[in-house]
N, C-alpha and C positions, 0 to 999 in steps of 0.2 A: 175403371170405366165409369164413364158419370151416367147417371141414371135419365136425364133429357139430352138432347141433342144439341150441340153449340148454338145450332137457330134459337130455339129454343128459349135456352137460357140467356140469349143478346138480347131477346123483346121482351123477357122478362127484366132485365137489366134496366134497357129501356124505360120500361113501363113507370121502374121504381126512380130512376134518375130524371124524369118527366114531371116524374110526382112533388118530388124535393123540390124539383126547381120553380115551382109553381104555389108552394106554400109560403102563406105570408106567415108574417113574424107575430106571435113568439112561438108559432108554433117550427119554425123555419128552424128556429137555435136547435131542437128538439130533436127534428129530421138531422141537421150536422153533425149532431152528438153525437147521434145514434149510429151513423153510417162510420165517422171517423171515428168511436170505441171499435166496431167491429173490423174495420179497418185497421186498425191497430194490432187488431188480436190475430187477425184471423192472413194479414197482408202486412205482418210489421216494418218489413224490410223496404219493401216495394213502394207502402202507403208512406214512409219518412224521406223516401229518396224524392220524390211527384213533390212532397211537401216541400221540402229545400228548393227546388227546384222552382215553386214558384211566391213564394214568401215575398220576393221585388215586388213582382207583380200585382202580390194582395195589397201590399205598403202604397205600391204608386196610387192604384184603383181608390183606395181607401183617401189618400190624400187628394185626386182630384174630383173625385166628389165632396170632400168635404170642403175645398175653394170654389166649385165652378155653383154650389147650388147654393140657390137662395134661401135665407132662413135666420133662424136667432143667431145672431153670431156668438162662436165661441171663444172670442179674447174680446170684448166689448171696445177694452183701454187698447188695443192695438189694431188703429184703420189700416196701416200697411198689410195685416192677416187679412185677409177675408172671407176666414173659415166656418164655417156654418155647424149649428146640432143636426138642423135638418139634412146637409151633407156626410157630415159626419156616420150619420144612422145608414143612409146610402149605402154610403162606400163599404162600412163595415156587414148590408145585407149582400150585397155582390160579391165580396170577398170571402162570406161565408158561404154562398153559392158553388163558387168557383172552387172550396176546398171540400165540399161534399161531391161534385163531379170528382175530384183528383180521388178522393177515399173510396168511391164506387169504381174509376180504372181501375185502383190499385188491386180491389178485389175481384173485379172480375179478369184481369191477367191471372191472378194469383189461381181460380178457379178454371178455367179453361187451360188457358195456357196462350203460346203463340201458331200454332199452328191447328187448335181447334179455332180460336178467332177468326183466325184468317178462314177458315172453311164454313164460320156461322155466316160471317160477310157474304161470301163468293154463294152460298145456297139462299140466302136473304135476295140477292141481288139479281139469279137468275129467273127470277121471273119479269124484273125488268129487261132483260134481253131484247123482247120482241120492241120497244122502243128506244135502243138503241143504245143503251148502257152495256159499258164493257166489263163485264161480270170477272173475266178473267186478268184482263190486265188491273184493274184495281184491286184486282189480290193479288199480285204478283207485288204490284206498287207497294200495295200495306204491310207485304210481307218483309218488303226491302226496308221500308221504316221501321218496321217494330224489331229490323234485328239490329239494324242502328243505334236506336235508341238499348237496346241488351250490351248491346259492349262499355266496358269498362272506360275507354275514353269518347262515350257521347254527347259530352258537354260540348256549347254552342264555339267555343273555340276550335277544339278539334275538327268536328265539320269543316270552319274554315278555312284548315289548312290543309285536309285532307281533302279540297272540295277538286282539285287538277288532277287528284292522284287516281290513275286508272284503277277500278276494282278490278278483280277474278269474277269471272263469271258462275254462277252458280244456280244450284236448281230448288224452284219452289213449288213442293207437294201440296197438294188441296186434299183433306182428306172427305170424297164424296158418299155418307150415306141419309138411307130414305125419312125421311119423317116417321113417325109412329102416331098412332092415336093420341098418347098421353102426349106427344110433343106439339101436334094439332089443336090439342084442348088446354095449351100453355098457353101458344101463340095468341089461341082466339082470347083468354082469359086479358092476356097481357090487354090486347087492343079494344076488350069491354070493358077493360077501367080505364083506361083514357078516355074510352067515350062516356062512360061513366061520370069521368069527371069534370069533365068537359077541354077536354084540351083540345081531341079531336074535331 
């Protein structure tokens, strides 16, 4: 049994995955390190599958910043490159961004689980109700995704071919309980260091 409540610990999540993303460099490398060792330790399985999984992505990100931006070029003697240091630095702070969020999924699946997630969402969510956000079918939805993404053939192939084929219908638990004081005095902490720091 975890000692804060799913809400809880998603804005605390939150709070830290805000923070990363918002720190400039060198202190940025620092923040990546730090989440992807513990990532490693603590989500190894999880944190290396999210990693393969977007290593394209970091390559592309990283090569088209380092052609579209302007700056000292990095092959001088070849005008057909037009690759930049100043691109270059770019691409590789995006891409390192983008593996410090994969390292914080990884641990915060690894921590909750799937169906506390889904129930941090769905209690996060119902107090937008009264403006018309549908608290339940978005955890219905994320529940259908994150069990997607659990099976063994979720790669972006299989989708495709599995995208006609009728599912079974099945049933998704919310599991609903109250807040507590310590998980009231998470929340508010999470949302006074964002304001803190000025994101909010």
């Amino acid at each position: 049994m975890n000692v804060l409540h799913p809400t809880a610990v998603l804005c605390l999540w939150a709070s830290i995955a805000v923070f990363i993303q918002t720190l400039p460099a060198p202190w940025l490398w620092y923040g990546v390190l730090g989440v992807s060792v513990f990532a490693a330790i603590f989500a190894r399985a999880r944190f290396l599958k999210l990693a393969r999984r977007i290593r394209i992505l970091c390559g592309v990100t990283i090569v088209l910043f380092a052609m579209a931006t302007p700056g000292i070029r990095l092959f001088p003697s070849l005008a057909w490159l037009p690759m930049t240091w100043d691109g270059l630095e770019l691409g590789v702070i995006h891409a390192m961004r983008l593996l410090s969020m994969v390292a914080l999924v990884a641990t915060l699946l690894e921590s909750l689980g799937v169906n506390e997630l889904i129930s941090a969402l769905h209690h996060g969510l119902r107090v937008s109700t009264p403006l018309g956000v549908p608290a339940d079918r978005i955890a219905v939805r994320l529940s259908l995704v994150l069990a997607a993404m659990e099976r063994s053939d979720s790669g972006w192939r299989a989708w495709l071919l599995g995208a006609e084929v009728p599912r079974a219908n099945g049933i998704a638990s919310v599991d609903v309980r109250p807040l507590r004081p310590l998980d009231v005095a998470c929340i508010i902490l999470a949302l006074g260091g964002l304001i803190g720091w000025g994101v909010v």
